[in-house]
Every structure is written in C-alpha cells, then in structure tokens.
C-alpha positions in Angstrom: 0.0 0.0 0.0 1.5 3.4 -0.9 -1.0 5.9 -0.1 -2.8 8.6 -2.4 0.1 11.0 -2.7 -2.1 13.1 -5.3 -3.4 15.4 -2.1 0.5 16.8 -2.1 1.6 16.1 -5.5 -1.7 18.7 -6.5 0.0 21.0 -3.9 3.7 20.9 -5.0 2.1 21.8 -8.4 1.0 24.8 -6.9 4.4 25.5 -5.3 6.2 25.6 -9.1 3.5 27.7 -10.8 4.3 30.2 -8.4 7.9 30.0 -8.5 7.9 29.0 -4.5 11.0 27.1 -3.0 10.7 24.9 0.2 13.6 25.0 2.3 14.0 21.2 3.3 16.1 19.5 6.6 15.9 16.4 7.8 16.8 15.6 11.5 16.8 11.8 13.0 17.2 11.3 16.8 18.5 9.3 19.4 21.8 7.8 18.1 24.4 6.5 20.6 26.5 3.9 18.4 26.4 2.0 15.2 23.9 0.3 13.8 23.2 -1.3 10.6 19.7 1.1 10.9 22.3 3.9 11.1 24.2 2.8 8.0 21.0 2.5 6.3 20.0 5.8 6.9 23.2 7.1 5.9 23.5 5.5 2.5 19.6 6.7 2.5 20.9 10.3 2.7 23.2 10.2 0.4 21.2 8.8 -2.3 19.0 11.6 -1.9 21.6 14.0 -1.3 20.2 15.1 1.9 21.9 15.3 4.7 20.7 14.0 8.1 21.3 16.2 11.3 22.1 13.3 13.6 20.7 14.3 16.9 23.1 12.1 19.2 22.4 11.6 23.0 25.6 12.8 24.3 26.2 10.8 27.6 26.0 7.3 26.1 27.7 8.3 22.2 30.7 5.6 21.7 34.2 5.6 19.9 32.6 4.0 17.1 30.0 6.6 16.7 32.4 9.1 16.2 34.8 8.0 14.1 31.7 7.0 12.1 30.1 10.5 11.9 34.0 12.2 11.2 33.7 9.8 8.0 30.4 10.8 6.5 29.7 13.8 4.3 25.7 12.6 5.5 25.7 12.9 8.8 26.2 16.3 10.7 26.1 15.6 14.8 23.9 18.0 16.9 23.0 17.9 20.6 20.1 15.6 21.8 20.4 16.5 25.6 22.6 14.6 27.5 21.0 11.3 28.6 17.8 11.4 27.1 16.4 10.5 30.6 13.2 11.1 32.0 12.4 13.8 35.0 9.0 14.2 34.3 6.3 12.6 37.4 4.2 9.9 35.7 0.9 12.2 35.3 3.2 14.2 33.1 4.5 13.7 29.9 7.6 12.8 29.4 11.1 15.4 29.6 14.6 15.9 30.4 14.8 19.6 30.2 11.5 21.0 32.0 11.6 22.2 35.8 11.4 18.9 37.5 14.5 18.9 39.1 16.4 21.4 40.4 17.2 24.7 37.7 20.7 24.3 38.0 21.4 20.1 37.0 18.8 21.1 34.0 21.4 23.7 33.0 24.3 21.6 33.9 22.8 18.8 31.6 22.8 20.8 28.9 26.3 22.2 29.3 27.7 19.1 29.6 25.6 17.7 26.4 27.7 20.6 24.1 31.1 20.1 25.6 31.0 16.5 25.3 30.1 16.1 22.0 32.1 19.2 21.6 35.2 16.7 22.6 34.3 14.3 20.3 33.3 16.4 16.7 35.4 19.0 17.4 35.1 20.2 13.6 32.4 19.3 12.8 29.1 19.7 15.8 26.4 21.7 14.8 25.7 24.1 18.2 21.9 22.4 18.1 20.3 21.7 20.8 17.4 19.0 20.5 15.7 17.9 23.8 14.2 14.8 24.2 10.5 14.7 23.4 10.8 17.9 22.2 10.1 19.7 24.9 12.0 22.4 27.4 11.2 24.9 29.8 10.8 28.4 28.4 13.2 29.0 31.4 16.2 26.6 29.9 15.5 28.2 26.5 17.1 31.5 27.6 19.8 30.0 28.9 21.1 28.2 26.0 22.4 31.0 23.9 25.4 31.9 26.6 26.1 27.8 27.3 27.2 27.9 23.8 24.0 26.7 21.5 23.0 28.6 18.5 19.8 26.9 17.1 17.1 24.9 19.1 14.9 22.6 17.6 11.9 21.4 18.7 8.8 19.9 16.5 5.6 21.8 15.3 5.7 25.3 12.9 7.6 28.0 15.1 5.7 31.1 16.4 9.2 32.9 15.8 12.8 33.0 14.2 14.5 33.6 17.4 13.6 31.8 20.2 15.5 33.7 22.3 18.7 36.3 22.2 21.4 34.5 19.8 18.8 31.2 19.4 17.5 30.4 15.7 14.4 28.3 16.5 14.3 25.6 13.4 11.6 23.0 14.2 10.7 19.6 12.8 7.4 19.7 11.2 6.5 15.6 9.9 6.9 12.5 11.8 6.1 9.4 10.1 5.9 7.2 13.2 2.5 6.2 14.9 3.7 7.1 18.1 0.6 6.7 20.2 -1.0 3.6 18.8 0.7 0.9 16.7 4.8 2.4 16.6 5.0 1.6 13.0 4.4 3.9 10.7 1.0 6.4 10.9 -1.7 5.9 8.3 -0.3 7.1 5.1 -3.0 9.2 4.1 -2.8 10.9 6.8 1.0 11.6 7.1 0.4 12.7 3.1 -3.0 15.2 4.4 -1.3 16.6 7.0 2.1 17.4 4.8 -0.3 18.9 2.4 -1.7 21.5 4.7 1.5 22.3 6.3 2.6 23.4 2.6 -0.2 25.1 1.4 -0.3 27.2 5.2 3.3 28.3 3.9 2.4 29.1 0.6 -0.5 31.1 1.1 1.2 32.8 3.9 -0.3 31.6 7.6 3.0 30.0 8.7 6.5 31.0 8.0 8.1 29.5 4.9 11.6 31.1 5.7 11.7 28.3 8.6 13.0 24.9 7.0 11.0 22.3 6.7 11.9 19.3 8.9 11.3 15.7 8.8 11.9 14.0 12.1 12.6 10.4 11.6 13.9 7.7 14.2 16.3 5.3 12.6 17.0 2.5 15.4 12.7 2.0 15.4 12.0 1.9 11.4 10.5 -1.0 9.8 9.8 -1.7 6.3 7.2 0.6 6.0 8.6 3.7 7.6 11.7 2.8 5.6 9.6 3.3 2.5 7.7 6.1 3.2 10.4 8.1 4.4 11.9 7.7 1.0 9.0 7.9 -1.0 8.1 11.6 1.0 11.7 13.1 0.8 12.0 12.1 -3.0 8.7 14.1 -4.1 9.6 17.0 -2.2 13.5 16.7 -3.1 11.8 16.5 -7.5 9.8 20.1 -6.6 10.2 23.0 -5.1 12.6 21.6 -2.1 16.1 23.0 -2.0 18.2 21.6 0.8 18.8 23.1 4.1 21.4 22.5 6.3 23.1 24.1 9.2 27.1 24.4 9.4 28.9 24.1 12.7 29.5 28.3 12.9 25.0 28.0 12.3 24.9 29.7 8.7 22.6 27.9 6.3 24.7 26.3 3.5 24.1 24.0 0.6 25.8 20.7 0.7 29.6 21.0 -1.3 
C-alpha cells in the first residue's frame, strides 16, 4: 500500500506555478553507536543528497559513533540533551529539560551535552540543541544561547525566528511514526493530508516559509514501511520545489559542497 500521494503532488504543483522554494532539513534522533539502521539511513541520505542532522544523546555516544560520523559527508552531529532521561512525574508527559528537578542540574545537563560532543566532533558539531520529546522549559530556553548553543529545535511550525537572544528556532514539522498507537508507521494518508496542509499554510502565507521544513525520523525503530515512506516523501519533495537546508557548525545555512 503506498498511499494517495495526489493530495500533495496537486499541492507541490502549486508550489512551481508560483515560482515558490521549500527549504527542506531532515533531523533523526536518538543515536548513541552504530547500527546497521544507522548505515541504512546514511546510505539513504546520500542517495538523496540530503543530509541528516544526527541528533546524538551525548552521555551514552561511543568511539565507534564518532569515528563513524568524522567519516560521512551525510551525517552532521547536533545535541540531543545529555541522557535522554526522564524527569517528568508519571501524570506528566515525558522530559529531560522542564523544571522537575532542580534549575541548576537542567542547565548543567545541557552544558555538559555541548562540551562533550564538543570533545568528540570537534570540527564538525552543529551548536543544536534538540531535547528529548521535544520539549524544554521556556526558562532553559534563555539560557542556552550563553552555554554555547546557537539553534534549538523542537517539532511543530515556530511562532518565531529567534527563540531567544542568539537562538534560531528551526523545528521539525512531519513525523512518520504512529507514536501513540501501533509504533509503526502512521496511516499514510494521513502523514500525506497533514504534509499537504503544512505546505499550502506556507504558501498562502499563515505559517512562516523562511523556517525549514523538517522531517523527524527515528532510525533505530524503522520497519519496512517507515523505511519506505520516508523515501518515498523526501524524493517528491527533493523533485519540486525543495532545496536543501542545512546548518554548518558556525550555524549559517549552506548547501551541501
């Protein structure tokens, strides 16, 4: 089954008749070591020529990992917290960097996320933070900028470019995975509806097409299917109006050399 893509293909359509580019990223979380799901998604990437910002969970990254992600022109390492451990009371949803603990170990976590991974990509770390679940106190967000961080991502369309002082807010915007219900991959036509009205809400001007446009994908819990429709997505948007985002260690947007 491969889903009614038309829904989107109609609106990409609409993106070349009026001469519209999508700005296009692609972040994939949780990576601590590798995997052959990690060498798939690399050889994935560059097949498509689109890099993957590799959110790695600093605390538990190996050797291997590293010398790994020096190697690839497709992977570019940014921060996913520190140990991607829960805080959060159990009537709460899930978080490492919200006010359940004491203000200062939240901060230290996150300083110790950059300069570790600092240590080990020392030319080549993206200053992104990513925090598990996506989620952080608006607190910790104003503290980022002087611990070092340039860029914090987060999921849903931004409310604004900076999201604080010094921060570029660049969100994901798609996740293919049924996170609530099955794990596999969500219902295709939904994935495909809800990518269409994200698009045509930038193109007619609700929500802010200068941000890129992020696909959040989870590489050690694919299957077949999520495989597939990962692939499938990236390759329509990658044949219209997509031009590649990415963000350099020094956080300028570049294209890939």
């Amino acid at each position: 089954m491969t889903g009614d893509w038309h829904p989107l293909m109609t609106e990409l359509d609409l993106w070349r008749r009026d001469g519209l580019s999508l700005p296009l990223w692609w972040r994939d979380d949780d990576a601590v070591c590798v995997t052959p799901q990690l060498e798939r998604l690399e050889a994935l990437s560059a097949s498509l020529e689109l890099p993957v910002h590799l959110a790695i969970i600093p605390r538990d990254a190996d050797e291997y990992l590293v010398t790994h992600v020096e190697g690839s022109s497709a992977l570019i390492p940014v921060v996913h917290g520190w140990a991607h451990q829960n805080h959060a009371p159990t009537n709460e949803k899930k978080s490492e960097f919200r006010l359940h603990r004491p203000f200062q170990d939240i901060r230290n976590d996150a300083r110790a996320g950059l300069t570790r991974l600092q240590s080990l990509f020392p030319d080549k770390l993206c200053p992104m933070f990513v925090p598990p679940w996506n989620r952080i106190a608006s607190e910790m967000v104003q503290e980022l900028p002087g611990l070092g961080y340039r860029i914090l991502s987060t999921a849903t369309p931004r409310k604004a470019k900076m999201a604080a002082p010094g921060l570029m807010q660049v969100n994901t915007h798609l996740d293919p995975i049924d996170w609530r219900g099955s794990r596999g991959l969500a219902p295709r036509d939904k994935l495909i509806a809800q990518a269409t009205v994200l698009l045509r809400d930038r193109r007619e001007g609700p929500a802010d097409n200068t941000e890129p446009f992020g696909i959040l994908t989870h590489h050690l819990v694919h299957d077949e299917e999520i495989w597939s429709f990962t692939q499938d997505l990236l390759t329509r948007f990658l044949d219209g109006p997509a031009t590649v985002w990415t963000a350099s260690k020094n956080d300028k947007s570049r294209r890939p050399e």
